[in-house]
N, C-alpha and C positions, 0 to 999 in steps of 0.2 A: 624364197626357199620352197622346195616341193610339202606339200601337203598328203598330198594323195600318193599310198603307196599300194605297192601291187603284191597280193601277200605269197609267200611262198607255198610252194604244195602242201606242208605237211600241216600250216596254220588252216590254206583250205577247208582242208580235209575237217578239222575240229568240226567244225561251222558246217559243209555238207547237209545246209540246211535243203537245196532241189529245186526253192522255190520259182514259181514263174508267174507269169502276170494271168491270172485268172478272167476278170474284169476290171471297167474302168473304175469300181472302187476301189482296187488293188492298189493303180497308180496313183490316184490322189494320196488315198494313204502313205505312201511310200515317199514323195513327194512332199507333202506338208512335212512327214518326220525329219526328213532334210532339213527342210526349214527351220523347225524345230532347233535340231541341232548347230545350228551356222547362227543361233544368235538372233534370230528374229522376229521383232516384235508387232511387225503390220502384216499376216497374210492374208492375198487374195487369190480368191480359185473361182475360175469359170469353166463352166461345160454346156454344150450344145447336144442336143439329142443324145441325150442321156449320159453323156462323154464318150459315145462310140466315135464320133463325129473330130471332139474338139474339147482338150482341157489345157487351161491354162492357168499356171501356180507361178503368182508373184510372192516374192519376199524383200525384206529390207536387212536381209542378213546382211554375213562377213562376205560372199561372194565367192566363190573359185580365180583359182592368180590363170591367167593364161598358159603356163605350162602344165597345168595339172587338168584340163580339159577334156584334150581327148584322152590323157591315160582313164577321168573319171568310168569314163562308157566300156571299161572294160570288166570282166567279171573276176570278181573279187578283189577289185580295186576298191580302197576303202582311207577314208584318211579318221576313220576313230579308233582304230586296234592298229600294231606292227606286229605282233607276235602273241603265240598261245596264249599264255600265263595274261595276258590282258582280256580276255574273257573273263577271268575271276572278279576283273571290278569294270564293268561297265555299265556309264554314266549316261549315255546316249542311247535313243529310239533307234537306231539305224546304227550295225556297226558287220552287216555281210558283204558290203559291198556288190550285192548282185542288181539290185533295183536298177539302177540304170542300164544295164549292160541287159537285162530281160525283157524292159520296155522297149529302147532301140531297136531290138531285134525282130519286133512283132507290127512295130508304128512307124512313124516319119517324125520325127524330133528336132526341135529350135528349142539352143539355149543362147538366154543374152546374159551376160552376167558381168559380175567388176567389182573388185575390192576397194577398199579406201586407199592402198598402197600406187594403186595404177591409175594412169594416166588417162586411161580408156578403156574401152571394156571388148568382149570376146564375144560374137558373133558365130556359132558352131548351129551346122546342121546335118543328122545324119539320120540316113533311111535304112530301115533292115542291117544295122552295123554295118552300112557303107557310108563313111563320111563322104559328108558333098561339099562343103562350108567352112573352112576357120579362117574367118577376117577380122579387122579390128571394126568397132563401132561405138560410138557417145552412147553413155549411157549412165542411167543412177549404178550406185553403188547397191548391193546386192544381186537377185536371180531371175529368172523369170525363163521357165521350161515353157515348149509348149507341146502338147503333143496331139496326131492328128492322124486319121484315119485309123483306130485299132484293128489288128488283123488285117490290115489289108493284103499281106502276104501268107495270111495262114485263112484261109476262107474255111477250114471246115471245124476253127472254132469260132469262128467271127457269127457262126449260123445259130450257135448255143447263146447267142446275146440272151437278154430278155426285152421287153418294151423298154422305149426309151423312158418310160415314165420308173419302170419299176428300178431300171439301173440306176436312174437319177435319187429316186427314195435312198438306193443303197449308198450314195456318194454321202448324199444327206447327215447319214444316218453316222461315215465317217467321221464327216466335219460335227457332228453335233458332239464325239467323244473328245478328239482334240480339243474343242472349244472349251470341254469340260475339264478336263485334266490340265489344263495353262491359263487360268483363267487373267494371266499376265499379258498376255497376247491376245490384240484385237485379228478378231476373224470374220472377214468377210466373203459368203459365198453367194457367187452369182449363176442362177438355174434359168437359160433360156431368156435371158436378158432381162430378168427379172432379180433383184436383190432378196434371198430368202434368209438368210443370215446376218448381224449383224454382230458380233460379240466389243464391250466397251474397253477390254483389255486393262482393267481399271484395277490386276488385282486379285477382285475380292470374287468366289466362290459363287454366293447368291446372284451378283451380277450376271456371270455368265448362264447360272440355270433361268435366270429369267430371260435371257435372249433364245434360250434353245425352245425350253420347255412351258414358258409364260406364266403370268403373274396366278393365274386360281394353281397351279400345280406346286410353285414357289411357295405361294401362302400357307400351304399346309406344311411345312418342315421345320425342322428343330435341331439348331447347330449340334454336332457330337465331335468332343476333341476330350486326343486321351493320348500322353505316353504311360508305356511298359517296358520294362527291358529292352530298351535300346529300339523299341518300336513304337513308333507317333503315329494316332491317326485323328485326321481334320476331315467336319464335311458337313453334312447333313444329313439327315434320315424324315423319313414320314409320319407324322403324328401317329397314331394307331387307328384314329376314326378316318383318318385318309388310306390308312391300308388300299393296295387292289388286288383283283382276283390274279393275278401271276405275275410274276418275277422280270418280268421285262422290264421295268424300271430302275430294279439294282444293278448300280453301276459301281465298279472298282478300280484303283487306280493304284500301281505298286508307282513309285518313286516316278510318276509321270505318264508312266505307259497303262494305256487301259488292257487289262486281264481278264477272264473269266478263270474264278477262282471259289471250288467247293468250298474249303475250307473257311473263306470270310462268309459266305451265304451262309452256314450252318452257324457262324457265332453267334450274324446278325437274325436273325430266325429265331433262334434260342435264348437269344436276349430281349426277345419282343414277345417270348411266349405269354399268356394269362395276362397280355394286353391289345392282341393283335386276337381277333375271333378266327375261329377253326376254318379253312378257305380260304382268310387271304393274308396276303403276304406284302410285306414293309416295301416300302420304297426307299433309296439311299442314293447318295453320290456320296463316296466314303473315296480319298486319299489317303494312302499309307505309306510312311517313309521309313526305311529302315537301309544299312550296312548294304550295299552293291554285293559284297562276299557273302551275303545269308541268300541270295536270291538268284535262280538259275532261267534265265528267260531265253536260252537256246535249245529249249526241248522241244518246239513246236513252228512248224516253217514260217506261219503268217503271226508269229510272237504271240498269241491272246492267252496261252497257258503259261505259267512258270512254277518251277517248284521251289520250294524252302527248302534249307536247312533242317530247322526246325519249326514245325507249323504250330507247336505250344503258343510262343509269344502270340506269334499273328493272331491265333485264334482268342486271347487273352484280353488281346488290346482292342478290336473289333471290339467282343461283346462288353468290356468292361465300358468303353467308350459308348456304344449303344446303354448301356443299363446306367449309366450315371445320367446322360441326355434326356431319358426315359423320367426320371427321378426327377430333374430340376426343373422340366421344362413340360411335362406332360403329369401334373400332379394333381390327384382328384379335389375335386371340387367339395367344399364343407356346405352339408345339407341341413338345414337348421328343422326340425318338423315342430310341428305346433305344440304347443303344450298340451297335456293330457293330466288327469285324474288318478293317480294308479289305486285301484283296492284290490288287486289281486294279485294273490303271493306268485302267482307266474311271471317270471318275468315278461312274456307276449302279449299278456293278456291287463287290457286296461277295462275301464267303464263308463260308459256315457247313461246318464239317468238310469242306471240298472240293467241297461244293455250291453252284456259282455262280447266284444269281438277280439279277432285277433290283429293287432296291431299290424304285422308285417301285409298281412292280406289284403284290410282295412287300404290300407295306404296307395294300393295297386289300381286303386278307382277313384278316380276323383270324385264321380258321380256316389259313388256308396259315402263318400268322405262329407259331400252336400250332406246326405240325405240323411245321416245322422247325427250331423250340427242343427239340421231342423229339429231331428224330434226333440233335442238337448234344448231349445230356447223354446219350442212350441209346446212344452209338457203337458199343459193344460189339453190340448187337443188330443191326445193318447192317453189318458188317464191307466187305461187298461195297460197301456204295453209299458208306461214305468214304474209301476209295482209290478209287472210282472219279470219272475224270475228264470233265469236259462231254462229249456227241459232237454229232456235227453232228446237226442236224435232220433229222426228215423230214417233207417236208411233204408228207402224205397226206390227198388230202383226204377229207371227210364224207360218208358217204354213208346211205344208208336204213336197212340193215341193222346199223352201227355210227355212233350216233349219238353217240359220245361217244369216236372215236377219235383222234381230234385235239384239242388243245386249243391254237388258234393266235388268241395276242390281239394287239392290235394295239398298236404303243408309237410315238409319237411319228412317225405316217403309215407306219411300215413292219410287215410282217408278222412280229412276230419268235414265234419259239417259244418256248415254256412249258419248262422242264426237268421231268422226268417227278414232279420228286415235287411240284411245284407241282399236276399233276392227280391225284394220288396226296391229296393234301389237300382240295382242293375234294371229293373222292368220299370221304372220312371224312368232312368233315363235313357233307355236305349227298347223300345216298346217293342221296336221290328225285329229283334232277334229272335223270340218266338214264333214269329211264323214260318211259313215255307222260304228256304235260303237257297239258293244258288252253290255251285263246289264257291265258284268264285268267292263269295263273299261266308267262308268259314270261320275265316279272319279276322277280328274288327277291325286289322288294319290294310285287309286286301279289298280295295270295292271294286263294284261292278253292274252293269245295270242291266247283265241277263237277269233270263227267269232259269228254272232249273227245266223248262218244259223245252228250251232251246238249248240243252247238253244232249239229252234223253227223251227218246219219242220214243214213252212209253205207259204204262197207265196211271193212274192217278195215286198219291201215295197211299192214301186208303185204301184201295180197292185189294182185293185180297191175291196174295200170291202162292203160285203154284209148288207143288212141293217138287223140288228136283235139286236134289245135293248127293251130289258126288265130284272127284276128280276134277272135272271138266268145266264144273260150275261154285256157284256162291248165292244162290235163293231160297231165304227161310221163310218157313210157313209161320211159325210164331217164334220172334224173337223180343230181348227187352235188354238194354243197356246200363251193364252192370255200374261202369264207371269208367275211368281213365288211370291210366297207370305213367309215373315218369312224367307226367303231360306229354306225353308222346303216343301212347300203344291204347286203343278203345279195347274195353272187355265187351263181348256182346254173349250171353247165352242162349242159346239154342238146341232145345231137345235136349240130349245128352253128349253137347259139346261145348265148349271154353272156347272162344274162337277170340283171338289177338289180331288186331290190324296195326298197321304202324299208318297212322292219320298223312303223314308227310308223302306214303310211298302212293295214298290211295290217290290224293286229293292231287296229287304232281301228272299222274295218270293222264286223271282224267281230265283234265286243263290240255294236257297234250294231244287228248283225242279228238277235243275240240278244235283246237287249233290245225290239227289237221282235217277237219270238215269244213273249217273256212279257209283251206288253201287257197284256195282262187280268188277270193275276195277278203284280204284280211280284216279284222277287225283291228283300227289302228285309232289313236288321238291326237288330234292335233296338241304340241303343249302351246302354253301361252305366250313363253319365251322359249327361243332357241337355248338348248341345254350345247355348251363349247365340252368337248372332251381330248383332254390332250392322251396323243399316242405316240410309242417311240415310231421312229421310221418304218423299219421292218410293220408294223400292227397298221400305221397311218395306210401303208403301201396297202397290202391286204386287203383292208377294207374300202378305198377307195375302187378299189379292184371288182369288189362288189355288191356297190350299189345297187344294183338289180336285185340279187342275190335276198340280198335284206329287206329290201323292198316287200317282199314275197310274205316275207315273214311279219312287216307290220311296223318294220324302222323306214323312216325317209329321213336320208342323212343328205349333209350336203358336204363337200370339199369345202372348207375355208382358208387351204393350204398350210403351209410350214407344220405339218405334224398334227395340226386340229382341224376335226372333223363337228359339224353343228347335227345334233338331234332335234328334227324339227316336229316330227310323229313319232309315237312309243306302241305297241301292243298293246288295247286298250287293260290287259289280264294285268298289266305291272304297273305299280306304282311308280314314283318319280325317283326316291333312291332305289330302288329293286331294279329299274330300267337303268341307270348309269353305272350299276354293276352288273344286269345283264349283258349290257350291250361289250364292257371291256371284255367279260371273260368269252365272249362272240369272239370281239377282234385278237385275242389269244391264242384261241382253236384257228382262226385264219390265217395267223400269222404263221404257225406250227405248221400247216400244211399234215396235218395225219389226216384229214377227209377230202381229199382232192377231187371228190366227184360232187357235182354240182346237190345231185339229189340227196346223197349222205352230207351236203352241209347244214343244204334246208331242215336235212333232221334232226340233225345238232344242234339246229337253232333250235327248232322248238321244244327239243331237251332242256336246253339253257333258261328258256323264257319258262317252260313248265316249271320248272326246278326255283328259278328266282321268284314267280310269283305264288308257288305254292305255302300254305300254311305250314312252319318248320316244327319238327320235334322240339320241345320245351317249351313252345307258343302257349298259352292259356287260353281255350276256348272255353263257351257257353253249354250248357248240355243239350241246345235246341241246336247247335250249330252240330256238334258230335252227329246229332240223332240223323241232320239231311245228309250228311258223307254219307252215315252207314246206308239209308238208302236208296242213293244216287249208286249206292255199290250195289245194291241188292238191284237195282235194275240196270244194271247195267253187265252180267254174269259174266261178259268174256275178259273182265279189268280184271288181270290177277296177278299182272307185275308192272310194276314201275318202266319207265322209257329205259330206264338203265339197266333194267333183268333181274331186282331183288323183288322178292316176293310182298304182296301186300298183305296178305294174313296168313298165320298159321294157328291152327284151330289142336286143342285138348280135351279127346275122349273121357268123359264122366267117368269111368273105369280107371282108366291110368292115373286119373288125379285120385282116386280113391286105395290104387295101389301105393301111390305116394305118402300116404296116413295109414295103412294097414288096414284097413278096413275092408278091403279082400284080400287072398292071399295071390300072389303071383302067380 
């Protein structure tokens, strides 16, 4: 009995989806959903030069019967819908009937094919919708298209290819969502006679992300399964410390078909808030099942949009399923701290031999944590400092000449003081942050083994400087540093000004300014081991693309193929996590294609690399470390914005803050 019917004009018309075969990842896709739908649980797909050349998609389906063959290759011939009102529930990837009938028309096509009913199978070949071919021929039961030369009769889109390498990524990139969405079905794809795919078809979810995406990308995720009203959703998502810098990783899947879908992004995003840090975002493979009639997936010609009924539940069961996952499987760890003494009615505030600190600060150094279990068992040796009792502060502030006289950290929005053997610690065990610092190493966790005389060639920090503040500039003849606000914003006074820097905009600068002085010759590290970083297609593509590119900048990466890429040199400015988040939110911006000029990428990089490896707002630094920013800034008068355009200080006339308290009148 016929299968394949030919719809009428007015069913057409519904569907008037226009579509046409773009590229050779058009066809594959189109092509495996077949598959897909006919029942099959082994596909294979080869392509040659990128599939301009040569694709071919085996399956082990149900087959096409011989009379339904050549009706298949016509347009709007379809054997999953017969009439309108069958759009309201459709169960299948493919139900327009055009794929076939748009390919044919552009390539040279071979189908072999054969049901379990027949005796022998169907042999069909046709060029440009001219059949040449329908014979009988031995053959397995299921399909096996093939298609070959794209465009050869439309040369003046065949000229829009791209590299065979970048089409091939994009087939890739295909097969790598099928694989993820059916994780029932073994997938095997063959690139250049080369096996890059392999899927176990076993099933299970994690199997198949570990054949696309591999075992370090796998290891970091945490099953999420959740019904709601009539909406199920199974999958995975990414721990929070796996977070990446963008969204390329979130993958969604309505009822089999992969989607892009606002709607689940915003749950899962929302449901990882105050666990997921400011900048980057979850990674997911989330399937969602729900009623065929709640879900419209003929809104958009290459199916990747669909819209809801109602987008409550959706959004309900996403994040409910993410926040439960979150809960069970990603749950803080119990920190047990040492025993203490309490005598003081503050709660913060404990006592060690008559030395009161505060607890939460205390705890922030391991070193200050030593150095005051010594005095606690050495008493004998400080006689003086354990009968001595707290004194008031002074809060003296920082100035050029003593960079390291003060040590006033900030606790809970107010300025409080350090008790002296709290700076008495930090200077045993970290002796070198008093001296002269490099931007680089503002950080104690940013190193570096410049000097500051290799940023700025310019006089010695002592030597006195010239008075010239206006506008244009940023050089004080006497200044002294008041303090730190937020841990983010340095106070500095000067004359009769308040002057505010945001440490993050200065110090990102000037790393940037460097790194454009070593253009030509970066400063790069070898690491010890090759750092593997997985990328989806589209990003892998990109970045192999520009090895050179990078190079420039201070990465030597290498192709390792299927989707990962080896760092084998970093910038030596970025540390080792700072570098494998640098380097993703690189191949993000590459993948996006917004800077498509060679010189605006190299800028962007060294935006990225600036910005990753500088000292963040909320860091806690030293006040010798404050003191070399400010003047690395002071000699340096043309740094007065950030690579991005926001300003790095803005300064408070002595007057204005005094109109602020009445003390003059307006």
């Amino acid at each position: 009995m016929s299968k394949v019917n030919l719809l009428d004009k007015h069913t057409a018309e519904l569907i008037a989806a226009g579509e046409v075969v773009e590229r050779p990842s058009s066809v594959v896709k189109e092509l495996v959903e077949n598959c897909i739908d006919a029942g099959a649980t082994v596909v294979t797909v080869e392509i040659k030069h990128g599939g301009s050349s040569y694709i071919r998609v085996t399956d082990n389906g149900e087959g096409i019967s011989p009379d339904d063959v050549p009706t298949a290759f016509l347009r709007h011939a379809t054997s999953k819908i017969r009439v309108g009102t069958d759009l309201d529930s459709i169960a299948t990837l493919g139900f327009r009937g055009e794929a076939l009938a748009s390919i044919c028309a552009v390539s040279k096509m071979e189908l072999i094919t054969r049901t379990a009913e027949s005796d022998c199978g169907v042999h069909y070949v046709i060029e440009g919708s001219d059949e040449k071919v329908n014979e009988e021929i031995g053959c397995a039961v299921g399909t096996t298209i093939i298609v070959r030369e794209m465009f050869y009769n439309t040369p003046a889109r065949r000229k829009f290819l791209k590299s065979d390498k970048t089409e091939g990524n994009a087939i890739a990139a295909v097969m790598d969502r099928v694989a993820l969405s059916h994780p029932e079905i073994s997938f095997r794809f063959i690139r250049e006679g080369r096996e890059a795919l392999l899927t176990p078809g076993d099933g299970k979810l994690r199997s198949a992300i570990h054949a696309v995406y591999g075992r370090e990308f796998t290891s970091g995720l945490i099953p999420a399964k959740y019904s709601y009203n009539g909406v199920s959703v199974e999958g995975f998502i990414s721990k929070p410390v796996n977070s990446r810098p963008n969204r390329a990783m979130q993958i969604f899947f309505i009822n089999g078909r992969y989607v892009r879908s606002n709607t689940m992004q915003r749950a899962l995003e929302e449901a990882c808030k105050g666990a997921v840090m400011i900048g980057k975002f979850p990674a997911c493979v989330l399937g969602i099942s729900l009623d065929c009639s709640a879900v419209d997936v003929n809104v958009h010609p290459a199916k990747l949009e669909v819209r809801f009924t109602d987008e409550k539940p959706i959004y309900e069961a996403v994040y409910f399923a993410v926040k439960s996952s979150l809960a069970e499987f990603d749950a803080p760890r119990d920190v047990e701290l040492p025993p203490v003494r309490k005598v003081s009615t503050s709660p913060n505030m404990h006592e060690y031999s008559g030395v009161q600190i505060n607890l939460n600060q205390s705890m922030r150094s391991e070193a200050v944590k030593n150095h005051v279990e010594r005095m606690h068992h050495n008493a004998d040796t400080f006689p003086d400092r354990v009968n001595e009792s707290p004194q008031s502060p002074q809060l003296a502030p920082l100035t050029v000449n003593d960079p390291g006289a003060a040590a006033v950290i900030p606790s809970s929005g107010i300025m409080s003081p350090v008790p002296p053997t709290y700076e008495e610690a930090v200077r045993a065990a970290e002796p070198e942050i008093h001296g002269t610092l490099p931007p680089e190493r503002i950080s104690s966790h940013h190193a570096g083994a410049q000097t500051s005389d290799e940023l700025n060639e310019t006089p010695e920090n002592n030597q006195e400087h010239e008075i010239e503040k206006n506008a244009e500039s940023f050089i004080l003849p006497e200044y002294k540093i008041v303090g730190e606000i937020f841990n983010t914003y340095i106070l500095v006074e000067s004359g009769g000004e308040l002057i505010l820097i945001d440490k993050h905009a200065a110090h990102e600068r000037l790393i940037y300014e460097r790194l454009m002085k070593q253009r030509e010759n970066p400063d790069s590290q070898m690491l010890l081991t090759p750092l593997p970083v997985t990328l989806d297609k589209q990003q892998y593509d990109a970045v192999t693309q520009s090895i050179d590119l990078l190079a420039q900048a201070g990465f030597e990466v290498e192709d390792f193929g299927m989707g990962t890429v080896l760092l084998r040199s970093v910038p030596t400015i970025l540390s080792g996590d700072d570098a494998e988040g640098a380097f993703l939110e690189i191949a993000g911006q590459l993948r996006s294609g917004q800077t498509a000029v060679s010189t605006e990428h190299i800028d962007w990089i060294y935006h990225t690399i600036a910005c990753k490896s500088a000292v963040k707002g909320g860091d806690r630094n030293l006040p010798g470390e404050l003191a070399e920013l400010v003047l690395t800034l002071i000699n340096n008068p043309d740094v007065r914005y950030c690579p991005h355009g926001r300003p790095i200080f803005v300064s408070l006339k002595q007057r204005e803050i005094e109109k602020y308290f009445g003390r003059i009148q307006p």
